[in-house]
C-alpha positions as CSV (number, residue, x, y, z in Angstrom):
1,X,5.7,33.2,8.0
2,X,4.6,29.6,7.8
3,X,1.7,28.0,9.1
4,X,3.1,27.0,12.4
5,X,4.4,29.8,13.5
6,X,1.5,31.8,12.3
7,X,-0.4,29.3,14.6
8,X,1.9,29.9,18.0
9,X,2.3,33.6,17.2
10,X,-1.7,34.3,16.9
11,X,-2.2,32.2,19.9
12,X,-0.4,34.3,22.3
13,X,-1.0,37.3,20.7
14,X,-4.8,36.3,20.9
15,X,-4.3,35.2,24.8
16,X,-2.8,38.3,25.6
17,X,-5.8,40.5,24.5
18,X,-8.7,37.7,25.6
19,X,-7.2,37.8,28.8
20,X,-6.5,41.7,29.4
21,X,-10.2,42.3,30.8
22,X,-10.7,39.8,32.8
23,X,-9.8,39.3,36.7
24,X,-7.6,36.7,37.4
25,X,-8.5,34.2,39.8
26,X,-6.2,32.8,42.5
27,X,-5.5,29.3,42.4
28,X,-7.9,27.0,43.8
29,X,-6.5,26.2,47.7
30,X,-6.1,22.7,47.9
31,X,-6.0,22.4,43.7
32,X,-2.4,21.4,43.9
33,X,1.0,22.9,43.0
34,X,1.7,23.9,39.0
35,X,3.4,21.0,36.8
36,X,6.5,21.5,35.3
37,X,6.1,21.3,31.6
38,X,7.3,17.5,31.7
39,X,5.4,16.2,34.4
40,X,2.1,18.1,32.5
41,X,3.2,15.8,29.5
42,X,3.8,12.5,31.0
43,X,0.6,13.1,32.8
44,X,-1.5,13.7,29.7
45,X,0.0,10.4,27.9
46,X,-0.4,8.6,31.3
47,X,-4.2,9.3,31.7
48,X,-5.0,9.0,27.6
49,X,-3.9,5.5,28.1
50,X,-6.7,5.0,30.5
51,X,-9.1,6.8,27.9
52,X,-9.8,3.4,25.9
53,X,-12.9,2.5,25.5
54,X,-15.6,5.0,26.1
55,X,-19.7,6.2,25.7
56,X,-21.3,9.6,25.0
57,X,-24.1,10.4,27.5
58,X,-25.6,12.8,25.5
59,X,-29.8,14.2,26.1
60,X,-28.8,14.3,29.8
61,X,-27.6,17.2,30.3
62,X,-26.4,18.4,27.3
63,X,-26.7,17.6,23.2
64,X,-30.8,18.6,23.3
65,X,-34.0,18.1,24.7
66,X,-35.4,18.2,28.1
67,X,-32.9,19.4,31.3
68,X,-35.3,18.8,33.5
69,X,-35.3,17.9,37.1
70,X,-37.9,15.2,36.2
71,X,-35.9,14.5,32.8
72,X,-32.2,14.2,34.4
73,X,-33.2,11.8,37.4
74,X,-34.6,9.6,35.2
75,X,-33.2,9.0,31.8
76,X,-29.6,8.4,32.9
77,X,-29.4,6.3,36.4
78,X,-27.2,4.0,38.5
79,X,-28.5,0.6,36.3
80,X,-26.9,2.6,33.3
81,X,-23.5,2.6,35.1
82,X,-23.4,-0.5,36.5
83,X,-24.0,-2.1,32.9
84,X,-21.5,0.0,31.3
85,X,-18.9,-0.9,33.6
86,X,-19.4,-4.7,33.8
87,X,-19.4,-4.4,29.8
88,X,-16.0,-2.9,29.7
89,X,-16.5,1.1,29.1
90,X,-13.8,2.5,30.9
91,X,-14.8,6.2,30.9
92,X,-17.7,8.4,29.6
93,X,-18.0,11.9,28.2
94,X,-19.9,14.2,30.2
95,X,-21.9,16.8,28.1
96,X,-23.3,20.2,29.6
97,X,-25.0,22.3,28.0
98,X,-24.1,26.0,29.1
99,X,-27.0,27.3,29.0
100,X,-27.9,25.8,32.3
101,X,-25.7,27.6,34.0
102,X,-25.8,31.4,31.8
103,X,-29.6,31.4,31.7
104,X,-30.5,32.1,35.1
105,X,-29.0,29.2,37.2
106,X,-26.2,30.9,38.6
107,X,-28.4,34.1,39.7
108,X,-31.3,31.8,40.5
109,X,-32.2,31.1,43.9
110,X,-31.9,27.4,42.7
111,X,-28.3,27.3,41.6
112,X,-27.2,25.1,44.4
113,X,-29.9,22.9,43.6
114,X,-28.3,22.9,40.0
115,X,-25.0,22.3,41.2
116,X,-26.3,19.4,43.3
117,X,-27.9,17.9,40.4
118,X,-24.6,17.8,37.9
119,X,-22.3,16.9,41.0
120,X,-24.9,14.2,41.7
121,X,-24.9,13.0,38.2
122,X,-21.1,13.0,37.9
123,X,-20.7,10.9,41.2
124,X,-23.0,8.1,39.7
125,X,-20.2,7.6,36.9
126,X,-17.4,8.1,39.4
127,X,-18.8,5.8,42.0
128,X,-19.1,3.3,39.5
129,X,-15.2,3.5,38.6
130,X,-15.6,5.6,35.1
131,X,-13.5,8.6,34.2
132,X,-14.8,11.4,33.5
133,X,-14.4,13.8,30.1
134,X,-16.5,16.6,31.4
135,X,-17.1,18.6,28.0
136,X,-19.0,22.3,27.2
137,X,-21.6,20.9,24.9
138,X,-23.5,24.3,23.8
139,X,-26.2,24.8,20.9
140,X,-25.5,26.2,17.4
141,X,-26.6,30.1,19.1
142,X,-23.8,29.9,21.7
143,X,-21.2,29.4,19.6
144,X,-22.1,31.5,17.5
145,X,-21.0,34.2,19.8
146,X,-17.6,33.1,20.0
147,X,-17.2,35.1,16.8
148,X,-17.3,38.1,18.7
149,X,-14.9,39.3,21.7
150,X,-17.6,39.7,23.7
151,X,-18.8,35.8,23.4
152,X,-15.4,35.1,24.2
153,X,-14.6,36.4,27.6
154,X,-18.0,35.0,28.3
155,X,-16.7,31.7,27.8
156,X,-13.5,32.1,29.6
157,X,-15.8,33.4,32.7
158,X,-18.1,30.2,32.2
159,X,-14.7,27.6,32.3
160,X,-13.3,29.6,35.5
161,X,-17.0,28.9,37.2
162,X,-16.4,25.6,36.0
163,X,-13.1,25.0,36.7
164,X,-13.7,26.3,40.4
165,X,-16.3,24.1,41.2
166,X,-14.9,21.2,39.6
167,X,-11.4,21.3,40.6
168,X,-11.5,18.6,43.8
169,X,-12.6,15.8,41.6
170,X,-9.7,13.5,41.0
171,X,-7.4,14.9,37.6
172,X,-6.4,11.2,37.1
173,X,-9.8,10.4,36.2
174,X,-11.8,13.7,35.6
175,X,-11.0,15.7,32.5
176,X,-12.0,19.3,31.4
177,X,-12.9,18.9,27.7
178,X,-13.1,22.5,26.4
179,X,-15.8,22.8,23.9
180,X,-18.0,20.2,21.3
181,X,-17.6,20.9,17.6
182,X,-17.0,24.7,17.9
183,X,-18.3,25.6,14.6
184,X,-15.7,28.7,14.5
185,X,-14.5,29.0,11.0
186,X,-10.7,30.0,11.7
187,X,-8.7,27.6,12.9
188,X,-6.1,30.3,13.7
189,X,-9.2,32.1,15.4
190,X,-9.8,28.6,17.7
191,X,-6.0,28.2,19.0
192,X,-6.4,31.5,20.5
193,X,-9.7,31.0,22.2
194,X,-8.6,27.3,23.0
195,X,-5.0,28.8,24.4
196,X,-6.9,31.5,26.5
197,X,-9.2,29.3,27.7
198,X,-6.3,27.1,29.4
199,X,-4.5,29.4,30.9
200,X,-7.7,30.8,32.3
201,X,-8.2,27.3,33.9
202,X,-4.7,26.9,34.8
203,X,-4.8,29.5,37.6
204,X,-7.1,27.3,39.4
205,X,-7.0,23.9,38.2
206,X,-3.0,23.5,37.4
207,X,-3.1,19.3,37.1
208,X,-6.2,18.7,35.6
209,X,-5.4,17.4,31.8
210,X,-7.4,19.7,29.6
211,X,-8.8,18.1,26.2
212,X,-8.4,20.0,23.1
213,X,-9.6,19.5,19.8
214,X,-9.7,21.6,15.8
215,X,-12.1,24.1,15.0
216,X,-15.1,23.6,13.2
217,X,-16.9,20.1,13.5
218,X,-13.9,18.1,15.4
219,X,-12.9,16.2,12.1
220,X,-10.0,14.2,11.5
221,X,-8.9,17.4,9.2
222,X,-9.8,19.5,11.4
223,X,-7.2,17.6,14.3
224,X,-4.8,17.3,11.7
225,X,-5.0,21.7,10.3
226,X,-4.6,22.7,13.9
227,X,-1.1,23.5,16.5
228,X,-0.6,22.3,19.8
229,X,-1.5,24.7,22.2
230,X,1.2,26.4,24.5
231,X,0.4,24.0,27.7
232,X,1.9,20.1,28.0
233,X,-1.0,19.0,30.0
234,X,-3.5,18.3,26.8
235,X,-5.1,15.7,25.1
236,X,-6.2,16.3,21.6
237,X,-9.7,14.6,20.1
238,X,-11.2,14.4,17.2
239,X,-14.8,12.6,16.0
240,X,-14.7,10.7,13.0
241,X,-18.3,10.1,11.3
242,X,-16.8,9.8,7.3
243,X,-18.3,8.5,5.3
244,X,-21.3,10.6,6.0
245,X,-23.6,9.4,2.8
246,X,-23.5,6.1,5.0
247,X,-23.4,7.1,8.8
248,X,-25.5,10.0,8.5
249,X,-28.1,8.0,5.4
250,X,-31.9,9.9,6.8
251,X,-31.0,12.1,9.3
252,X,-33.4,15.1,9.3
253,X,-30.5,17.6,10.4
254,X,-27.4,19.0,9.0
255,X,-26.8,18.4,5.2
256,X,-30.0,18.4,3.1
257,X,-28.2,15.3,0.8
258,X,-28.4,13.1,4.1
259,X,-32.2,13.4,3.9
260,X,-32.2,11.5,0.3
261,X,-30.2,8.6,1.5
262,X,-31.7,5.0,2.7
263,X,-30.4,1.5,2.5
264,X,-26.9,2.5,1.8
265,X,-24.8,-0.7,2.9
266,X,-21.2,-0.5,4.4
267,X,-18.8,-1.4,3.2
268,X,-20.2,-1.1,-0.4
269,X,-18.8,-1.4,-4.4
270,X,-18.9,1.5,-6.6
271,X,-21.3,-1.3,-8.4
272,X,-23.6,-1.7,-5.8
273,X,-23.5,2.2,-5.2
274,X,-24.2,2.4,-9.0
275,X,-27.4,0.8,-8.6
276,X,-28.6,3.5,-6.2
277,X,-27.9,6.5,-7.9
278,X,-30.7,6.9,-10.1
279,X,-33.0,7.1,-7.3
280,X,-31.2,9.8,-5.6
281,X,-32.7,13.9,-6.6
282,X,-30.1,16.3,-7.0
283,X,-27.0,16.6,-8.9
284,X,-25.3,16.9,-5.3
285,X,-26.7,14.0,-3.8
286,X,-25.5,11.5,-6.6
287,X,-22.2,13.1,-6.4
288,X,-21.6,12.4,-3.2
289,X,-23.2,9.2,-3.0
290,X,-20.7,8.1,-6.1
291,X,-17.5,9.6,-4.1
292,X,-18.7,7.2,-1.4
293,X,-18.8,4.0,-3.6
294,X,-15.3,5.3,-5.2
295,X,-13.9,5.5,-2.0
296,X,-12.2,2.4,-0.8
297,X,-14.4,2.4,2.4
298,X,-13.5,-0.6,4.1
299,X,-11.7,-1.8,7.5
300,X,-8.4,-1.3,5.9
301,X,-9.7,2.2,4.0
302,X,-11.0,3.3,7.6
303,X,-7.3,2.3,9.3
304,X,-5.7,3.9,6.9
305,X,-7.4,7.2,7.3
306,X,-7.0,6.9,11.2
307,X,-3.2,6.6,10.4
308,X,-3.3,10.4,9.6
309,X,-4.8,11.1,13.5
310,X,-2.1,8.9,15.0
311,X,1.5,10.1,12.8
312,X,-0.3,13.5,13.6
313,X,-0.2,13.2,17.4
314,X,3.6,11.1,17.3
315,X,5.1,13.8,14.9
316,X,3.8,16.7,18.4
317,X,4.5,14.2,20.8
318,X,1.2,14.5,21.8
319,X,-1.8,11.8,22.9
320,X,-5.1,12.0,20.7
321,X,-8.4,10.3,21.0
322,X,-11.5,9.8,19.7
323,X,-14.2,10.7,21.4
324,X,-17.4,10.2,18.6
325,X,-17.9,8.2,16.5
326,X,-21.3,6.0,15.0
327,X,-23.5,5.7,12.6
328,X,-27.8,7.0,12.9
329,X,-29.5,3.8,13.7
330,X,-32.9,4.7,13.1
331,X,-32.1,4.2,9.1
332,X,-28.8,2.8,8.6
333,X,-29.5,-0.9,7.4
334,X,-28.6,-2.6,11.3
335,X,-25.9,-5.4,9.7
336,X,-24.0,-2.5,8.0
337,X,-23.9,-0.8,11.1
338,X,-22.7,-3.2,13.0
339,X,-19.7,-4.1,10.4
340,X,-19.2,0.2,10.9
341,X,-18.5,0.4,14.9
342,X,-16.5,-2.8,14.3
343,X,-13.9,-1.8,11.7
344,X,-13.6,2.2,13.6
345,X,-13.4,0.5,16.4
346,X,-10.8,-2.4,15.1
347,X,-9.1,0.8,13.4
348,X,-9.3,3.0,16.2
349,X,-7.5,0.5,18.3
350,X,-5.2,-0.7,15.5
351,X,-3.4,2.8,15.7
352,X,-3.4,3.1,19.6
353,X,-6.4,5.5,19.8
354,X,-8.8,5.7,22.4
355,X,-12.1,5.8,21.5
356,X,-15.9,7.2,22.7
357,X,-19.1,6.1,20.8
358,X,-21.9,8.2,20.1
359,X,-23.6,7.5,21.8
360,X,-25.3,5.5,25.2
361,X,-29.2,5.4,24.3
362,X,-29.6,8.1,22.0
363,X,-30.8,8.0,17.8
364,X,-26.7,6.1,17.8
365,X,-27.0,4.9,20.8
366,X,-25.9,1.2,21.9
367,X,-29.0,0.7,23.9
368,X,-32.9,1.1,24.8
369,X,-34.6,2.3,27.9
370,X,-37.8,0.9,28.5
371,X,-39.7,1.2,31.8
372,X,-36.5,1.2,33.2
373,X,-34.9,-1.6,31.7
374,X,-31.4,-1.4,30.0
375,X,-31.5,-3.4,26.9
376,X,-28.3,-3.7,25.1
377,X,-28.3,-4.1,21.3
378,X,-25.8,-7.3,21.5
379,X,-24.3,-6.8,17.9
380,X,-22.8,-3.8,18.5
381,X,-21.8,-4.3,22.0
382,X,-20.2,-7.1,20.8
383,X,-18.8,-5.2,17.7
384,X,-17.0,-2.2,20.1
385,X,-15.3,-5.5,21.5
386,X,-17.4,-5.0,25.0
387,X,-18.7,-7.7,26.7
388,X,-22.4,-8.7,27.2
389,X,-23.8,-8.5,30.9
């Protein structure tokens, strides 16, 4: 059996026994009627062409940090909307954190006040005319539990809750992005969860377009080792961070070889990457640091890797976008950044991808809060090809 049909065949099979245990819910009255599978396709390409340009809200209510009631009314408001929309951004991704809702908030005495402060938050980005990819955006300990059956019905149940209280936003401009970076190791494993998960929010959303994505981190290689899932109505995304050794150069998180990095430059020689391997401890480091200077990273490099996302999705016949992508600004050298977010960008756009940076005001992020004010970093708004206020 080849890959593909290994793919289809353990996604239905997987369906069928996620699903077995778990009620059914009727459809959502007033969600609309079911699309045929040709009107769930023309739909998806229809509203990934208004996907174009776009900003990760992330420390809001999902990604880290503080979920407060305090937090949340204050470090996202309606000044941040009004500048993103006179700068160009079209639509913004929407992480929530799940545990939110699983830890007490829907049997809580206070989970209509919870409800009322996401649905508030969401109608600030709506009321300012930006789409909306609503994503799950859960820590490493959540999906972790997706490797047992048990942490999968769990999620199904969560996305029906979801689903149901999300359904009367408008599917032309609000979109059910199933899960961040999933971490699950299988990609066979994924489909099925992914596949289960749809239909679950098919019975009550039927013309919402769902956004999928590959297992593991949401790589280009992951988008490009995974199948299509068995529903029309889907828009595939992937994030695209390579080459880490430069985008990821001092963060204290994830690999330990990112913690040994500073003034890496983009785009850079293998000579001028020379220079800076001597300094570097660890045999690992070095190496990686040399496959970086070795590696043709450059606008045309970057375009030509983004190729790959874009023949993936025409050879399916199915719309992709990109919804992260950036580089840590508290160490990467500010002039290489900038060159960064405008060649992915350029790229991106080059091979008729959509795009979302990562992120708004966060350690990527495109601008500063202070005392309220929204100060934009002018390069790199300039750079994504936005216009400055």
């Amino acid at each position: 059996m080849n890959r593909r049909m290994k793919a289809s065949v353990f996604a239905m099979c997987f369906t069928t026994l996620v699903t077995a245990g778990i009620s059914s819910p009727a459809q959502t009255p007033g969600a609309g009627s079911s699309l045929s599978p040709e009107q769930g396709r023309g739909a998806a390409i229809r509203r990934a062409a208004t996907l174009t340009r776009g900003i990760n809200l992330s420390g809001w209510f999902g990604g880290w940090g503080d979920y407060s009631q305090e937090h949340t009314s204050t470090y996202i408001t309606a000044a941040d909307f009004t500048a993103m929309q006179t700068m160009g951004i079209r639509y913004v991704r929407f992480p929530l954190d799940p545990t939110l809702l699983t830890k007490g908030g829907l049997l809580s005495p206070k989970k209509d006040e919870l409800w009322k402060r996401i649905d508030d938050a969401l109608d600030l980005a709506m009321n300012a005319g930006l789409s909306v990819d609503f994503v799950v955006f859960p820590r490493d300990d959540y999906k972790q539990q997706l490797a047992t059956q048990n942490g999968v019905d769990q999620f199904l149940i969560l996305w029906q809750v979801l689903a149901k209280h999300l359904v009367s936003r408008d599917p032309d401009r609000f979109f059910f992005e199933l899960m961040n970076e999933s971490e699950v190791q299988d990609p066979y494993r994924w489909i099925g969860v992914q596949s289960a998960v749809t239909q679950a929010i098919r019975r009550i959303a039927p013309q919402h377009t769902i956004l999928a994505s590959g297992a593991h981190y949401d790589s280009l290689p992951d988008l490009i080792e995974t199948q299509p899932l068995p529903d029309a109505n889907v828009i595939y995304t992937f994030h695209f961070y390579e080459p880490y050794p430069f985008t990821h150069q001092g963060a204290p998180w994830g690999s330990v070889e990112w913690n040994y990095y500073k003034d890496i430059p983009y785009p850079a020689t293998s000579e001028q990457i020379a220079t800076l391997e001597g300094s570097i401890p660890g045999d690992s480091a070095r190496y990686q640091l040399y496959l970086y200077g070795q590696g043709g990273w450059n606008a045309k490099g970057i375009s030509q890797r983004l190729a790959f996302a874009a023949a993936w999705g025409r050879e399916r016949g199915v719309p992709i976008i990109c919804n992260e992508f950036g580089a840590f600004r508290d160490t990467t050298p500010p002039a290489s950044r900038t060159l960064y977010l405008h060649d992915v960008r350029t790229g991106l756009e080059q091979q008729g991808i959509g795009w979302a940076m990562w992120d708004w005001s966060g350690n990527f992020g495109l601008v500063t809060h202070s005392n309220g004010i929204v100060s934009l970093d002018r390069e790199n708004v300039e750079a994504l090809g936005l216009k400055i206020p």
